[in-house]
SELO-116548 format. One record per residue: chain; x, y, z of N, C-alpha, C in turn; residue in three letters; residue number from 1. Coordinates in nm, 3 decimals, padded with zeros to 5 digits. Layout:
# SELO-116548
{"A"; {X; Y; Z}; {X; Y; Z}; {X; Y; Z}; "ALA"; NUM}
...
END
This chain:
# SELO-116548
{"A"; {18.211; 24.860; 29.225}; {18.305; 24.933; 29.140}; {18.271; 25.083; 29.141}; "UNK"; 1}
{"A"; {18.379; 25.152; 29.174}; {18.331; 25.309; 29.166}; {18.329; 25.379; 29.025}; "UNK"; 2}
{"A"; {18.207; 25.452; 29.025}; {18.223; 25.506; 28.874}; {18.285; 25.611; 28.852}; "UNK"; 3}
{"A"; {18.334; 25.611; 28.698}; {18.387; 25.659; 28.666}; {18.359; 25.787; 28.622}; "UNK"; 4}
{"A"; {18.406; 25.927; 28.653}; {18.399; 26.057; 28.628}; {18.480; 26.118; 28.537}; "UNK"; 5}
{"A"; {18.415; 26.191; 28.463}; {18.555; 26.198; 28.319}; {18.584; 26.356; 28.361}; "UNK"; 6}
{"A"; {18.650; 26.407; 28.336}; {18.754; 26.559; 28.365}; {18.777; 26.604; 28.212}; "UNK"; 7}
{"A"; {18.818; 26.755; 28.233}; {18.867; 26.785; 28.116}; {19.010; 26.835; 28.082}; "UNK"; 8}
{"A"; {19.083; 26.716; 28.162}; {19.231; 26.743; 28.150}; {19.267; 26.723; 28.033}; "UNK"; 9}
{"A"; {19.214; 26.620; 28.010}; {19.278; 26.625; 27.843}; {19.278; 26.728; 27.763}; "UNK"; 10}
{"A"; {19.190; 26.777; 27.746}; {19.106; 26.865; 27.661}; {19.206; 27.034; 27.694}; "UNK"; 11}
{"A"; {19.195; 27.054; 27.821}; {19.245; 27.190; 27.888}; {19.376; 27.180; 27.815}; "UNK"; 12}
{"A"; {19.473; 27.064; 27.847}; {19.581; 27.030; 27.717}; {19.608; 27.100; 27.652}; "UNK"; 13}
{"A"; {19.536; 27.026; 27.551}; {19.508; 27.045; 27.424}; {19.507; 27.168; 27.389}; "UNK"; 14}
{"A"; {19.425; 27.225; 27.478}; {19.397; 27.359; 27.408}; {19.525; 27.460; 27.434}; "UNK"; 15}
{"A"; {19.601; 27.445; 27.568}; {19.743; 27.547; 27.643}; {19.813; 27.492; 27.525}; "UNK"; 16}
{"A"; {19.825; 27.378; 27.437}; {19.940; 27.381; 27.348}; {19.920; 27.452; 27.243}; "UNK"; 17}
{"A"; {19.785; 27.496; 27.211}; {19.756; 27.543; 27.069}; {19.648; 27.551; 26.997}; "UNK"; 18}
{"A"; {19.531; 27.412; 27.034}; {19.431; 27.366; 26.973}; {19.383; 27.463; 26.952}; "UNK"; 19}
{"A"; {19.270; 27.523; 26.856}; {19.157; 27.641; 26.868}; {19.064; 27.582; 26.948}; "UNK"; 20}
{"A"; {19.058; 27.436; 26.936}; {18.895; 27.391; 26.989}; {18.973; 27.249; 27.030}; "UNK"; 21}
{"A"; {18.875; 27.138; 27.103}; {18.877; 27.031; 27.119}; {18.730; 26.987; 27.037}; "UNK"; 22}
{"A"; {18.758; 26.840; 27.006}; {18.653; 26.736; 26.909}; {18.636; 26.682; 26.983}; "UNK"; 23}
{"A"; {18.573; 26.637; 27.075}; {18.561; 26.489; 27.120}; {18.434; 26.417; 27.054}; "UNK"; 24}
{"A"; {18.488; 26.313; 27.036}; {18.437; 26.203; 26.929}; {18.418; 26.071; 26.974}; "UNK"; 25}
{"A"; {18.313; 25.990; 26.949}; {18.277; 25.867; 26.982}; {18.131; 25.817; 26.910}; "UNK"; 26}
{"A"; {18.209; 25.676; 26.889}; {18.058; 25.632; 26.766}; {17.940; 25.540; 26.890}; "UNK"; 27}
{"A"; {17.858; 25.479; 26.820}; {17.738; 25.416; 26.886}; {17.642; 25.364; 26.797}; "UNK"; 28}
{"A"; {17.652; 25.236; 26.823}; {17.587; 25.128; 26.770}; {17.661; 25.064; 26.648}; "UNK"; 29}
{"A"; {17.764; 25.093; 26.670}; {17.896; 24.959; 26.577}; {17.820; 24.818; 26.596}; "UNK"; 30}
{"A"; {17.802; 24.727; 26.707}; {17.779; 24.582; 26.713}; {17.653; 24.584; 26.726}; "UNK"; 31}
{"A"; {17.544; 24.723; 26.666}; {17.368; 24.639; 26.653}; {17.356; 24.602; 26.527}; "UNK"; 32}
{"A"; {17.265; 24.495; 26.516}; {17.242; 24.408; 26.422}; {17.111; 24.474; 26.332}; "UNK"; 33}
{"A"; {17.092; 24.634; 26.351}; {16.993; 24.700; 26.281}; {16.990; 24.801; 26.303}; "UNK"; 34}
{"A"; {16.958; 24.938; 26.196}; {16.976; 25.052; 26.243}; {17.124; 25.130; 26.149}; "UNK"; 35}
{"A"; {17.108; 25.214; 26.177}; {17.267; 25.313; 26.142}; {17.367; 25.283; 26.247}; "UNK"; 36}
{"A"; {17.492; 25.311; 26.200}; {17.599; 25.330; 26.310}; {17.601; 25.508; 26.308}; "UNK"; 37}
{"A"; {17.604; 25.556; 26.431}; {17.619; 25.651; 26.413}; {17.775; 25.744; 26.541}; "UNK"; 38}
{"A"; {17.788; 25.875; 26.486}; {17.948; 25.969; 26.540}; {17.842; 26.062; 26.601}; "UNK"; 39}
{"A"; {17.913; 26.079; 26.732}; {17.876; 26.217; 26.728}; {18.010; 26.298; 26.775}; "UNK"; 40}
{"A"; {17.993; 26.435; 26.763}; {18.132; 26.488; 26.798}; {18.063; 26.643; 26.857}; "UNK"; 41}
{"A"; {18.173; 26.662; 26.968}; {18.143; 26.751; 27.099}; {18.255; 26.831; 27.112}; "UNK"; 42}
{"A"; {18.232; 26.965; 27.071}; {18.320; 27.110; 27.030}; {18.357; 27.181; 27.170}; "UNK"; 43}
{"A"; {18.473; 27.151; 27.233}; {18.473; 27.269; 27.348}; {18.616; 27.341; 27.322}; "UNK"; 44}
{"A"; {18.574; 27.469; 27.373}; {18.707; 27.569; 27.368}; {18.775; 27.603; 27.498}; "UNK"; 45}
{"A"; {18.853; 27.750; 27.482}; {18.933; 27.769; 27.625}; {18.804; 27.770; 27.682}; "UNK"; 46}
{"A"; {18.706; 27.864; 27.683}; {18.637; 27.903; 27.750}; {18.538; 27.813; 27.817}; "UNK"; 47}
{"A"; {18.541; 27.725; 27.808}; {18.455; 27.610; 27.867}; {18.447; 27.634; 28.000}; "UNK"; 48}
{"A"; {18.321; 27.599; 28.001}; {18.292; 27.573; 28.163}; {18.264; 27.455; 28.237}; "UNK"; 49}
{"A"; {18.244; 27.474; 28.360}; {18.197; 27.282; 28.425}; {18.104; 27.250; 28.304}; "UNK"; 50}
{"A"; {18.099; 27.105; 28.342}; {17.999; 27.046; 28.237}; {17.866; 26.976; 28.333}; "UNK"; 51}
{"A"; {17.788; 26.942; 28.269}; {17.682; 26.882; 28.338}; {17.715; 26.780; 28.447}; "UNK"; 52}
{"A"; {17.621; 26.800; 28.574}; {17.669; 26.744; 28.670}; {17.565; 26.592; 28.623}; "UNK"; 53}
{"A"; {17.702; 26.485; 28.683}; {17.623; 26.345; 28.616}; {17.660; 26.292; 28.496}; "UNK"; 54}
{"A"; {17.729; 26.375; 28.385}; {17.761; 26.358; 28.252}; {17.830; 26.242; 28.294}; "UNK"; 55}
{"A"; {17.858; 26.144; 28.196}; {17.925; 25.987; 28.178}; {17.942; 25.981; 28.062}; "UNK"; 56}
{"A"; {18.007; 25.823; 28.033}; {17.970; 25.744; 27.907}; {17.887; 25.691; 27.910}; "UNK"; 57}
{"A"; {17.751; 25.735; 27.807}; {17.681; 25.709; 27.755}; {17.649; 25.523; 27.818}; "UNK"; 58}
{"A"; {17.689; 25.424; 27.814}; {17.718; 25.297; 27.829}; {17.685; 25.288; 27.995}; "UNK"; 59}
{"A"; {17.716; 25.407; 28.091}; {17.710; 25.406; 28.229}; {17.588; 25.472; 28.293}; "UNK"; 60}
{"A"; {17.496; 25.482; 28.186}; {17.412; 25.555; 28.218}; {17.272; 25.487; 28.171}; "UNK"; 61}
{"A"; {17.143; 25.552; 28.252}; {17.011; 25.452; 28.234}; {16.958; 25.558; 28.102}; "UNK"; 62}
{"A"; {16.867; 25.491; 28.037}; {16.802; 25.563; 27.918}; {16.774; 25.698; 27.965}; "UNK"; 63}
{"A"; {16.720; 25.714; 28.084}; {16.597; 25.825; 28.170}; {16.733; 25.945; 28.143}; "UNK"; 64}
{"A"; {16.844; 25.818; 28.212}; {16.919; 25.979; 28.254}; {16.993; 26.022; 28.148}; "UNK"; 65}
{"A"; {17.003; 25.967; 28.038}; {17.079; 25.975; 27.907}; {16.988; 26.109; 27.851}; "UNK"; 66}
{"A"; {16.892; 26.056; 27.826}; {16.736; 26.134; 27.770}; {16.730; 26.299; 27.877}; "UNK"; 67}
{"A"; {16.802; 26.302; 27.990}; {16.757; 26.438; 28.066}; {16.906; 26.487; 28.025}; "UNK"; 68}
{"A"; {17.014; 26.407; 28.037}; {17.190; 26.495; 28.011}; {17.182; 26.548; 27.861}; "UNK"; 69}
{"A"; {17.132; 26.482; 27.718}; {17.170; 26.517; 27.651}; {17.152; 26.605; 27.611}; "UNK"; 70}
{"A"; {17.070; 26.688; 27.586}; {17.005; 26.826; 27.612}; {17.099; 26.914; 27.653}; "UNK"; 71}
{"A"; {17.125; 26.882; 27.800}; {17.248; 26.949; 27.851}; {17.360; 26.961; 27.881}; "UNK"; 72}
{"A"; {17.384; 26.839; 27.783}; {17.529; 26.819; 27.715}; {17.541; 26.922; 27.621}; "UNK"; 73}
{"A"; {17.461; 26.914; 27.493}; {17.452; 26.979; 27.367}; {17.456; 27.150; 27.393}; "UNK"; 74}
{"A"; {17.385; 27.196; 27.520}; {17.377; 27.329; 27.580}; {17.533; 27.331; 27.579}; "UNK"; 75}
{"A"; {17.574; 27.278; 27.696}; {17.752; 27.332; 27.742}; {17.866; 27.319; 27.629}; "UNK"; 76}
{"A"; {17.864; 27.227; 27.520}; {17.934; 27.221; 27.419}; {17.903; 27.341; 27.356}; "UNK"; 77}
{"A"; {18.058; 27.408; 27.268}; {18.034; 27.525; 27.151}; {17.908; 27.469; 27.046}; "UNK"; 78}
{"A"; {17.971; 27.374; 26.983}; {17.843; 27.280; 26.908}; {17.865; 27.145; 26.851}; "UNK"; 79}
{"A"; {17.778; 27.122; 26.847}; {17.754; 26.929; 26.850}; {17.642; 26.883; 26.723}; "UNK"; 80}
{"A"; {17.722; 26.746; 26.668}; {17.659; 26.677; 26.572}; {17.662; 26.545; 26.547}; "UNK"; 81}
{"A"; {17.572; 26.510; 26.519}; {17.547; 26.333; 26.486}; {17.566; 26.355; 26.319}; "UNK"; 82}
{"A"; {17.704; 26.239; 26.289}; {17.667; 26.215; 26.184}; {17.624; 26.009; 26.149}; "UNK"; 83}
{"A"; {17.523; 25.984; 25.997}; {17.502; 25.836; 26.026}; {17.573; 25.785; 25.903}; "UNK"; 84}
{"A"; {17.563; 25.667; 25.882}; {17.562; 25.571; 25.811}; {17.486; 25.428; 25.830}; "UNK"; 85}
{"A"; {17.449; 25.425; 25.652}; {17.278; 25.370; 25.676}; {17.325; 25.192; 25.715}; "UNK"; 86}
{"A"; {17.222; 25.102; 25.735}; {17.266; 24.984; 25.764}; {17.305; 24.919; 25.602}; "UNK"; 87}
{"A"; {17.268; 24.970; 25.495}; {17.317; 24.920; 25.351}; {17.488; 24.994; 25.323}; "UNK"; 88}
{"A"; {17.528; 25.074; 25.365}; {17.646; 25.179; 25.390}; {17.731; 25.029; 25.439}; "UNK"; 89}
{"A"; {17.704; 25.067; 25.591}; {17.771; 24.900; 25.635}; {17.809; 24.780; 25.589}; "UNK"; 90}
{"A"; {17.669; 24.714; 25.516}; {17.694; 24.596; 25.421}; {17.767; 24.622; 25.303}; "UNK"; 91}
{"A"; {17.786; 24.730; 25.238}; {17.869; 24.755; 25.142}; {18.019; 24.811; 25.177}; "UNK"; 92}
{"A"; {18.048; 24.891; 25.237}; {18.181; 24.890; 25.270}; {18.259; 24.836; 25.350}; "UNK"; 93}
{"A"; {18.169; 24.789; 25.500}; {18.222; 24.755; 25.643}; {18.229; 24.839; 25.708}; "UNK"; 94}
{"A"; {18.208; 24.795; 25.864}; {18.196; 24.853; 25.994}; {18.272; 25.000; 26.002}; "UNK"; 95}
{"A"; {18.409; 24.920; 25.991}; {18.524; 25.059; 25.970}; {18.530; 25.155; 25.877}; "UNK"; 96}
{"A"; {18.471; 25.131; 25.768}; {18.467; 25.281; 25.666}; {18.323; 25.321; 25.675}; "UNK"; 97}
{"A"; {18.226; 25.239; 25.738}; {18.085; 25.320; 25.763}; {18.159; 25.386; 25.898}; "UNK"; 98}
{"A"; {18.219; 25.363; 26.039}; {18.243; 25.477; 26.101}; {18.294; 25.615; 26.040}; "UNK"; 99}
{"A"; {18.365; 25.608; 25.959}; {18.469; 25.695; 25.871}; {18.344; 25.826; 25.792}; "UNK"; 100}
{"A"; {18.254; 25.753; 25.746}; {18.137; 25.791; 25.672}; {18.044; 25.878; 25.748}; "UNK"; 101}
{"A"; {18.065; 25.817; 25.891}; {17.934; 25.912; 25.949}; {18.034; 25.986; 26.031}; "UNK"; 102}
{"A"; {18.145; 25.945; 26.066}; {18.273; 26.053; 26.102}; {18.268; 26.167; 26.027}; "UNK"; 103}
{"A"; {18.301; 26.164; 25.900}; {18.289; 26.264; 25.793}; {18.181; 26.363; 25.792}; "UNK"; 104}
{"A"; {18.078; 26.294; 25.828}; {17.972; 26.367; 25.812}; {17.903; 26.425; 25.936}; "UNK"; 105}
{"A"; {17.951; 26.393; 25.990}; {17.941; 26.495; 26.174}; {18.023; 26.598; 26.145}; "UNK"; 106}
{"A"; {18.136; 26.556; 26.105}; {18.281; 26.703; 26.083}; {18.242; 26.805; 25.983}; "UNK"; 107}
{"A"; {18.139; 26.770; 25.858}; {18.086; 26.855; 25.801}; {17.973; 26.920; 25.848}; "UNK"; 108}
{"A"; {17.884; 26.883; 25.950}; {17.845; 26.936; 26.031}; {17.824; 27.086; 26.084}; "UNK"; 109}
{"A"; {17.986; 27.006; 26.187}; {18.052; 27.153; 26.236}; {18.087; 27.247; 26.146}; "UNK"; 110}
{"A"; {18.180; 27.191; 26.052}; {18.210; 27.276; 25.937}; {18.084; 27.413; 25.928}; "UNK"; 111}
{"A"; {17.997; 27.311; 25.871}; {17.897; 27.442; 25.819}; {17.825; 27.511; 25.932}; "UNK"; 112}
{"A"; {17.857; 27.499; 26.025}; {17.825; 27.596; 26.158}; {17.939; 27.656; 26.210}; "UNK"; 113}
{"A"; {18.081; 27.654; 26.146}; {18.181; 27.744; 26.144}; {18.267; 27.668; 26.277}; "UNK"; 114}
{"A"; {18.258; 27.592; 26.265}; {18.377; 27.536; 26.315}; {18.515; 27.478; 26.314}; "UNK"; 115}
{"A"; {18.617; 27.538; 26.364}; {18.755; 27.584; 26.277}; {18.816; 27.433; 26.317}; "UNK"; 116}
{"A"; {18.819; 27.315; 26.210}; {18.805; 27.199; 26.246}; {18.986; 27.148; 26.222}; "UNK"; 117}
{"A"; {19.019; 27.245; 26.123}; {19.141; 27.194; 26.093}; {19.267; 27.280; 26.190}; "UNK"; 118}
{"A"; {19.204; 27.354; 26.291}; {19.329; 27.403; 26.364}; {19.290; 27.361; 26.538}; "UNK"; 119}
{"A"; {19.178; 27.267; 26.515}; {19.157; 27.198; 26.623}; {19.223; 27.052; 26.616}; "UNK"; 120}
{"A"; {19.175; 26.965; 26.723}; {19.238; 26.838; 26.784}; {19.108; 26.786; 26.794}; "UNK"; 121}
{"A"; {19.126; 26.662; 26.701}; {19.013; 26.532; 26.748}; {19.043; 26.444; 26.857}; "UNK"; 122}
{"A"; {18.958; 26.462; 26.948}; {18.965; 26.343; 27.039}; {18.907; 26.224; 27.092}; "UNK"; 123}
{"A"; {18.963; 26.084; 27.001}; {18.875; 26.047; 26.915}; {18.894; 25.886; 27.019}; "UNK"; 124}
{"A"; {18.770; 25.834; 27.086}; {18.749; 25.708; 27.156}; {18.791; 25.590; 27.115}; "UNK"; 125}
{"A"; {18.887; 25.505; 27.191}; {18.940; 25.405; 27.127}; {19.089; 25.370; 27.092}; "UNK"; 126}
{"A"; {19.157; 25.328; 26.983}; {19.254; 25.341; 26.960}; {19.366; 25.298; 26.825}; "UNK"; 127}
{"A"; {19.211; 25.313; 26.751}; {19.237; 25.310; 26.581}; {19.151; 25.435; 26.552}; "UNK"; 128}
{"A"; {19.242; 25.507; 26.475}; {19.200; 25.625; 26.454}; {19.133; 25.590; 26.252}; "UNK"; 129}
{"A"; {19.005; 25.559; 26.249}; {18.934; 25.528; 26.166}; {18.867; 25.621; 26.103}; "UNK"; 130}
{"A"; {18.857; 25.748; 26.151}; {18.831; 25.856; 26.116}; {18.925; 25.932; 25.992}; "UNK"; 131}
{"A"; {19.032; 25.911; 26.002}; {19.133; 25.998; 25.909}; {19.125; 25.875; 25.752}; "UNK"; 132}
{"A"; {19.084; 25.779; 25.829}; {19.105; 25.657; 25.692}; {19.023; 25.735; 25.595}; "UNK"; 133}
{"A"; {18.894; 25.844; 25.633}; {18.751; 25.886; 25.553}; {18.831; 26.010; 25.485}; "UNK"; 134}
{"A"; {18.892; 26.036; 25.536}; {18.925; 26.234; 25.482}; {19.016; 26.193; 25.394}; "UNK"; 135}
{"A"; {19.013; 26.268; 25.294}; {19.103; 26.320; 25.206}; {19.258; 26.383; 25.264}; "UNK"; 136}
{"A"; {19.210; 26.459; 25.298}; {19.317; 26.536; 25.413}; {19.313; 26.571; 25.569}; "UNK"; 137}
{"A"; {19.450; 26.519; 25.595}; {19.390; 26.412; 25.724}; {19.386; 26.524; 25.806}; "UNK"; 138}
{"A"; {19.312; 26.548; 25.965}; {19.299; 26.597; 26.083}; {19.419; 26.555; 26.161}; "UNK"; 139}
{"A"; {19.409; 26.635; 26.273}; {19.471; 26.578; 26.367}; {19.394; 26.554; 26.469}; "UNK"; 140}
{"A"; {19.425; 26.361; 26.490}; {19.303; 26.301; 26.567}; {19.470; 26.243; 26.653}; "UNK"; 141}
{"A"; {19.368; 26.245; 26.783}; {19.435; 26.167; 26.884}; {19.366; 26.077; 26.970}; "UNK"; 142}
{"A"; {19.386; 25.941; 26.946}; {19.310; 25.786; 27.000}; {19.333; 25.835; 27.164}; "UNK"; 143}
{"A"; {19.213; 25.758; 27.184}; {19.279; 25.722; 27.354}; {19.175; 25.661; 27.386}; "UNK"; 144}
{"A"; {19.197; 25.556; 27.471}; {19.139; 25.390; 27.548}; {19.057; 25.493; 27.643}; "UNK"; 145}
{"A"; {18.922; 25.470; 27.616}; {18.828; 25.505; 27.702}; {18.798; 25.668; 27.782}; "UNK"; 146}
{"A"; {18.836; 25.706; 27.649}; {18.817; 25.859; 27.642}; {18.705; 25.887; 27.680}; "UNK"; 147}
{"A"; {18.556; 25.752; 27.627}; {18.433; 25.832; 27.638}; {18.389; 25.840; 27.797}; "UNK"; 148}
{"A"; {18.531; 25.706; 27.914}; {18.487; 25.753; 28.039}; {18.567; 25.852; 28.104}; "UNK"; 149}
{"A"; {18.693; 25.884; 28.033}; {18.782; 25.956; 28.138}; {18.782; 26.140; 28.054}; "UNK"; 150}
{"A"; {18.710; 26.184; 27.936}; {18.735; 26.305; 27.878}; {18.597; 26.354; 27.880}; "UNK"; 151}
{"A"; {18.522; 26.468; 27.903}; {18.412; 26.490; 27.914}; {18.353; 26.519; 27.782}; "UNK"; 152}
{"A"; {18.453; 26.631; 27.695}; {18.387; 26.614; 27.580}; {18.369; 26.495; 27.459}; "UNK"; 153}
{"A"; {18.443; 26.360; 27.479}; {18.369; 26.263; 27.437}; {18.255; 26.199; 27.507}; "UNK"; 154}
{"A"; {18.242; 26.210; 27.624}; {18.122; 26.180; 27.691}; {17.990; 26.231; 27.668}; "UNK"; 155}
{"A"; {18.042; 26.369; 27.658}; {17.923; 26.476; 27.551}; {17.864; 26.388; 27.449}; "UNK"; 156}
{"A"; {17.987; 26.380; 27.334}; {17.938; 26.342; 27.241}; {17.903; 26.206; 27.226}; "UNK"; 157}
{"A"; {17.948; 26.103; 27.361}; {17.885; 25.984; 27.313}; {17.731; 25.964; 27.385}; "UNK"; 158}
{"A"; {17.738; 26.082; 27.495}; {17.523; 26.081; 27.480}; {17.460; 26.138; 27.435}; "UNK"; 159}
{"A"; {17.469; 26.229; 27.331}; {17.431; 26.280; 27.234}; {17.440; 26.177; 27.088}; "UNK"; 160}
{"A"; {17.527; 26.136; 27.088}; {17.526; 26.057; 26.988}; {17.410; 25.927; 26.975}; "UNK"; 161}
{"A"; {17.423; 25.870; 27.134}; {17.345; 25.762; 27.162}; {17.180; 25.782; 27.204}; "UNK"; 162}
{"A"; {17.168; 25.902; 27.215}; {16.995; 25.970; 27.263}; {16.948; 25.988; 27.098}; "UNK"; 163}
{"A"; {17.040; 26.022; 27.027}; {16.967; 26.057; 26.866}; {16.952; 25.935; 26.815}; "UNK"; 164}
{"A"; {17.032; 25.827; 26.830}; {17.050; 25.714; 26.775}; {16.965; 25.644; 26.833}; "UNK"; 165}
{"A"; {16.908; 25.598; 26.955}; {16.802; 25.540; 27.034}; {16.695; 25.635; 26.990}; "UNK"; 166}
{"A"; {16.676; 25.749; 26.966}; {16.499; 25.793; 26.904}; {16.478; 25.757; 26.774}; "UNK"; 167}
{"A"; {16.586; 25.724; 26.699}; {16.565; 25.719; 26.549}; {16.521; 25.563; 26.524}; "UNK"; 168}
{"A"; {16.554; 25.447; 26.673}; {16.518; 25.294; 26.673}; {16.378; 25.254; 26.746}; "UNK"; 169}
{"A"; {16.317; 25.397; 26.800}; {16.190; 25.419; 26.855}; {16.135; 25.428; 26.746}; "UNK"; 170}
{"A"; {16.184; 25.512; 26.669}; {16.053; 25.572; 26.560}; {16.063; 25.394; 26.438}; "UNK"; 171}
{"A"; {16.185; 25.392; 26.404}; {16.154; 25.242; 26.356}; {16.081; 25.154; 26.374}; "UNK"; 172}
{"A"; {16.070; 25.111; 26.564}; {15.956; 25.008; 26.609}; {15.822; 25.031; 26.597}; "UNK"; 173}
{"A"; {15.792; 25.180; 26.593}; {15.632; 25.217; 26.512}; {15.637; 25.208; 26.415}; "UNK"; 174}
{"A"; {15.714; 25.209; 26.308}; {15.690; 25.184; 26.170}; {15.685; 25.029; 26.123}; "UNK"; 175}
{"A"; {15.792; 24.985; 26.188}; {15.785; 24.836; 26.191}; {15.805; 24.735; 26.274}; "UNK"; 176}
{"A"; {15.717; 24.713; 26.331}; {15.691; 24.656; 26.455}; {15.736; 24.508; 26.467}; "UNK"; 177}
{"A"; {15.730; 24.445; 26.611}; {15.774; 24.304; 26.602}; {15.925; 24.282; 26.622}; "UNK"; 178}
{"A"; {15.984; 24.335; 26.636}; {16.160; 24.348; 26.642}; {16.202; 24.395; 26.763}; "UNK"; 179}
{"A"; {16.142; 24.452; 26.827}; {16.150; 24.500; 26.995}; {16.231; 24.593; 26.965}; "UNK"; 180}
{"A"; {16.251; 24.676; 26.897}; {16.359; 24.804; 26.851}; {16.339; 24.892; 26.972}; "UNK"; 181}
{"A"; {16.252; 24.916; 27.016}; {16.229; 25.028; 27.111}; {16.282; 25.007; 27.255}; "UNK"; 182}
{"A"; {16.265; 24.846; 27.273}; {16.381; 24.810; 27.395}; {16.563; 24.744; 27.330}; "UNK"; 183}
{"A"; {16.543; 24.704; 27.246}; {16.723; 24.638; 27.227}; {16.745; 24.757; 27.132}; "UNK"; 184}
{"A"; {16.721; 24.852; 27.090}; {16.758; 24.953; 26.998}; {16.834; 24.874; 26.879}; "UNK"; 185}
{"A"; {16.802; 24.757; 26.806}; {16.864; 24.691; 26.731}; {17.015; 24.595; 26.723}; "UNK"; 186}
{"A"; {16.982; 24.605; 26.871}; {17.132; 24.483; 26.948}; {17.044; 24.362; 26.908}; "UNK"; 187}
{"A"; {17.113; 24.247; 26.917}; {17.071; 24.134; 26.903}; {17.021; 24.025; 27.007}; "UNK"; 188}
{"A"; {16.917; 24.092; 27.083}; {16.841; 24.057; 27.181}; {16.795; 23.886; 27.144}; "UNK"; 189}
{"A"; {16.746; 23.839; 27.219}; {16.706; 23.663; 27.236}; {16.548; 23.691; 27.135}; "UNK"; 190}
{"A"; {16.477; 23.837; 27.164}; {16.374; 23.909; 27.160}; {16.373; 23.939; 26.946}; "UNK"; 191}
{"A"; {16.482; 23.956; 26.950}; {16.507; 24.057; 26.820}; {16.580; 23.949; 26.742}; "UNK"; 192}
{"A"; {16.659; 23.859; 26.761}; {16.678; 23.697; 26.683}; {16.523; 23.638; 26.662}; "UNK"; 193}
{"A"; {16.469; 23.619; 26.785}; {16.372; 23.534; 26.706}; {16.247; 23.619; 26.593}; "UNK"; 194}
{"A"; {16.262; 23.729; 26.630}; {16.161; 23.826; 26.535}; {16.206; 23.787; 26.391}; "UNK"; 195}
{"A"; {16.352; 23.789; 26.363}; {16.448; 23.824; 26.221}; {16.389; 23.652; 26.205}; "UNK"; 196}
{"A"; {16.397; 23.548; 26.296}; {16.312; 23.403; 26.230}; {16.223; 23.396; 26.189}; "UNK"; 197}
{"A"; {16.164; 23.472; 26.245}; {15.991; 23.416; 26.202}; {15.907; 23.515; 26.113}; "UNK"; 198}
{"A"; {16.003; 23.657; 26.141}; {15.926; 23.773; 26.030}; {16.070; 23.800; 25.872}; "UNK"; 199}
{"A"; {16.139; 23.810; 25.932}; {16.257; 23.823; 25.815}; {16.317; 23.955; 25.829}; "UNK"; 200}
{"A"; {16.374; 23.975; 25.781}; {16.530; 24.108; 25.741}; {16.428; 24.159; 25.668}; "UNK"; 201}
{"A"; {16.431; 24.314; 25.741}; {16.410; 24.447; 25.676}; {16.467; 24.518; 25.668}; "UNK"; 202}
{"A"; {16.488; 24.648; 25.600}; {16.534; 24.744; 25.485}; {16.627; 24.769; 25.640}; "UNK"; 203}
{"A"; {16.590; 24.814; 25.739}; {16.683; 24.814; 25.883}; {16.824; 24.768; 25.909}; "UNK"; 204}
{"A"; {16.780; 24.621; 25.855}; {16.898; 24.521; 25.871}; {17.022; 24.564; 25.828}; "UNK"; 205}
{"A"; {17.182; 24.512; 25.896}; {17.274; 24.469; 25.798}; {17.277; 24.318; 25.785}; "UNK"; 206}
{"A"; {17.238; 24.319; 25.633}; {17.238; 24.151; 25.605}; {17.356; 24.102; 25.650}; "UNK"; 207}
{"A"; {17.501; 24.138; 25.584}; {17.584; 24.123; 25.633}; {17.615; 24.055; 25.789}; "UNK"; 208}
{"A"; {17.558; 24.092; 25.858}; {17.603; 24.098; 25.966}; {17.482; 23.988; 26.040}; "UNK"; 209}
{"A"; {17.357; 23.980; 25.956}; {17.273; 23.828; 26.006}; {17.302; 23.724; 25.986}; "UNK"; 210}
{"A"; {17.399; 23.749; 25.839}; {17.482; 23.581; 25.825}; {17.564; 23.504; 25.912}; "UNK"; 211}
{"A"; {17.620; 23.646; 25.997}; {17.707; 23.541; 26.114}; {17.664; 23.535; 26.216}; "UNK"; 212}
{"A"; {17.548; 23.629; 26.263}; {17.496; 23.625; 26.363}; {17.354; 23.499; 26.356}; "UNK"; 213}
{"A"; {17.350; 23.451; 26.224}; {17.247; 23.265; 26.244}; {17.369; 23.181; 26.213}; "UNK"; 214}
END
């Protein structure tokens, strides 16, 4: 299968109609069974330039090379932010308004680094726009099926999103060990089921989400 290279047609768009900026947006770690879900979102303007040679979705890429792009992802973007929501966030509202939550809180982010969010365009992975469900007053977000392989600045932001989110399940497996966090980053490994048997659900967990997964 040939891989896939994302462009910034979309984005170039966006911006000849009007945008001030492009968002590109994409979450990471919706279906782990531990950990935050976390957004990140990736700011480019007219002035953009090529982007990192190699950039992908996050998903197409090995840890090594995730760990050397994101860096220089975060360089070529205007500016970039992870926002989270905790694994108790999740069990109390659900999947879809914890995206909304750490959506929100990436966009405040930018905000406070002056980013003109409301005369820009979200461009937002997927094709439920779950993001506007969080705001008060809505953005203008535009879905699209696999943005994070075919638009570069969601690609930005979904290895950036996923390099912060994989160090924060490193530093977990030193604190609490036995869960293999540092290899399944809190997916539900054969490795990371039998740990949750024999040691139990920690503060990590969404309980929620161990009830259907035993």
């Amino acid at each position: 299968m040939a891989v896939v290279e994302p462009t910034l047609e979309v984005e170039l768009a966006m911006l000849s109609a009007g945008a001030s900026c492009v968002i590109g947006c994409d979450e990471v770690g919706r279906g782990a069974l531990a950990g935050p879900v976390a957004v990140g979102v990736a700011v480019v303007t007219a002035d953009v330039g090529a982007f990192p040679t190699g950039l992908r979705d996050s998903k197409l890429l090995s840890e090594p090379r995730r760990e050397l792009l994101a860096p220089l992802a975060a360089a070529w973007v205007r500016h970039s932010a992870v926002g989270l929501a905790s694994p108790q966030e999740v069990d109390t509202v659900g999947i879809i308004a914890a995206l909304g939550l750490a959506g929100k809180r990436a966009l405040a982010l930018l905000h406070a680094d002056g980013v003109d969010i409301r005369g820009g365009v979200v461009l937002l992975d997927g094709n439920d726009d779950w993001l506007n469900k969080a705001l008060l007053t809505p953005l203008d977000v535009v879905t699209r099926i696999k943005a994070d392989q075919d638009c570069a600045s969601v690609s930005a932001a979904s290895v950036i999103a996923k390099v912060h989110r994989d160090r924060l399940m490193i530093a977990a497996d030193l604190h609490t060990p036995g869960y293999g966090w540092k290899g399944n980053k809190g997916y539900g490994s054969a490795e990371h089921m039998a740990a949750i048997g024999s040691l139990g659900a920690t503060e990590q967990h969404r309980r929620s989400w161990l009830k259907i997964a035993q």
